[in-house]
C-alpha positions in Angstrom: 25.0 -42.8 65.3 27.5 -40.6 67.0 26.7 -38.5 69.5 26.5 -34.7 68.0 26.8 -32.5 70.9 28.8 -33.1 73.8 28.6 -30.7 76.8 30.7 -32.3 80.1 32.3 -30.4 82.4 33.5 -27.7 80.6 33.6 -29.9 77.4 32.2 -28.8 74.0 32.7 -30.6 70.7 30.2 -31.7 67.5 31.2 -34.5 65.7 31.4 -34.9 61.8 27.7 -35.2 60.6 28.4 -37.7 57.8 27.9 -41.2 58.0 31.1 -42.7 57.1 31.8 -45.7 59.4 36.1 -44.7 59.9 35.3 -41.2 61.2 34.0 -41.0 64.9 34.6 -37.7 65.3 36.0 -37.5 69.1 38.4 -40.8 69.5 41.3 -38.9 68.8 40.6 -35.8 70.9 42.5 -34.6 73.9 40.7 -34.9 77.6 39.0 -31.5 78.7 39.4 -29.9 74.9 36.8 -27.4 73.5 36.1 -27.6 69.8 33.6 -27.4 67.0 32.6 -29.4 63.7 33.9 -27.5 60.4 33.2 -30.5 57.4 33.8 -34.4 57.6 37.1 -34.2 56.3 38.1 -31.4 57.5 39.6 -32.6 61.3 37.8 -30.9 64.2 39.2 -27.2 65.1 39.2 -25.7 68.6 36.7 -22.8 69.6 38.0 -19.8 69.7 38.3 -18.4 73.2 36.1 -15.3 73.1 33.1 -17.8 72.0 34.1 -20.2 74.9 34.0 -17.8 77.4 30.4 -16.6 76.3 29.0 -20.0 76.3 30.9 -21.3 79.7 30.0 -17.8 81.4 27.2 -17.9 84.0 24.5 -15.1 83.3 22.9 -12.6 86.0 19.8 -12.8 87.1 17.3 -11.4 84.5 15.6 -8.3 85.7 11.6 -8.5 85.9 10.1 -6.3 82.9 9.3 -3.4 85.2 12.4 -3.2 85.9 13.8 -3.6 82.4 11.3 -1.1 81.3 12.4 1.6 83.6 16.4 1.0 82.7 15.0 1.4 79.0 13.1 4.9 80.2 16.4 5.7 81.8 18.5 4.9 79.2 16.5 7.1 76.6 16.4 9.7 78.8 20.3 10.2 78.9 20.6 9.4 74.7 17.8 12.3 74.7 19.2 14.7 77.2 22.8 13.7 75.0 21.0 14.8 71.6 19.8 18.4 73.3 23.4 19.3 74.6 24.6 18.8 71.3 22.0 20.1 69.4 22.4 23.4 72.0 26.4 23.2 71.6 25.9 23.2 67.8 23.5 26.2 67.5 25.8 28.4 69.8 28.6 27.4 67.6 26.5 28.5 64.9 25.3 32.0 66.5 28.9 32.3 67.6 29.9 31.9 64.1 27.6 34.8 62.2 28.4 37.2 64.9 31.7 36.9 64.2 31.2 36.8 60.1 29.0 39.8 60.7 31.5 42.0 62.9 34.1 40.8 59.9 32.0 42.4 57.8 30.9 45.2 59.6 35.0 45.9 60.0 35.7 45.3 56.2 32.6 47.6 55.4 34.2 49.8 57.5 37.3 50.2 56.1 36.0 50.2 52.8 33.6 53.5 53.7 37.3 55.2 55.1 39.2 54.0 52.1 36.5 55.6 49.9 36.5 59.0 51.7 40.3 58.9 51.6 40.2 58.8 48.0 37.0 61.2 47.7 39.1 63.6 49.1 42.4 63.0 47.5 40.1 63.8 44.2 38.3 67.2 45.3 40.2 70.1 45.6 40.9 71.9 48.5 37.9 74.6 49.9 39.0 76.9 51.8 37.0 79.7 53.5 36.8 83.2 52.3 37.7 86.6 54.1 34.1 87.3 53.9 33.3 83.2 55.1 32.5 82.5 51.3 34.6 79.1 50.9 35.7 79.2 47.5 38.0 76.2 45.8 41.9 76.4 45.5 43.7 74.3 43.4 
């Protein structure tokens, strides 16, 4: 039986999993070649390069679980300390908002109170005072 996996020196390739006898799989491969098994008759593609580098890179040293547990504690604390800027930016966008709504509307009541006087006015007739400070109405 062929050999399924074949990891030398930078080598990768899996050879067809059937068992017909013409097929080996990695006679007619080039030298130094990285590739993977897609079907038996389907000939044997070449791994993509983001994979290969994943699988040929060397990994750091993995951190002891203290450790890992206080870059965790670290790491929450900034997503945390994120949400509560945000959440503060939103509600002084929000307070900012309905003062200026309520000034708006303070304004338009406002003008609405001197547009109705205006109009008051323009309706009633005149009063003027008397010689003798009665105010009496002209019109």
């Amino acid at each position: 039986m062929p050999l399924c996996k074949i990891l030398l020196a930078k080598l990768f390739a899996i050879n067809p999993m059937g068992d017909s006898p013409k097929e080996s799989g990695l006679t007619d491969l080039p030298e130094n070649v990285t590739t993977f098994f897609i079907g038996e008759n389907v000939p044997t593609k070449e791994i993509p390069a983001h994979i290969r580098e994943r699988l040929e890179a060397k990994k750091g040293p993995k951190l002891n679980y203290a450790e890992r547990q206080k870059k965790r504690d670290l790491r929450m604390q900034e997503i945390n300390e994120e949400r509560r800027r945000k959440l503060h930016e939103h509600h002084e966008k929000v307070s900012r908002l309905v003062a200026q709504k309520k000034l708006k509307k303070q304004l338009q009541d406002e003008r609405l109170a001197k547009d109705r006087m205006n109009t008051v006015s323009l309706d009633l007739p005149a009063i003027s005072p008397n010689h003798d400070g009665n105010t009496r109405a002209s019109g």
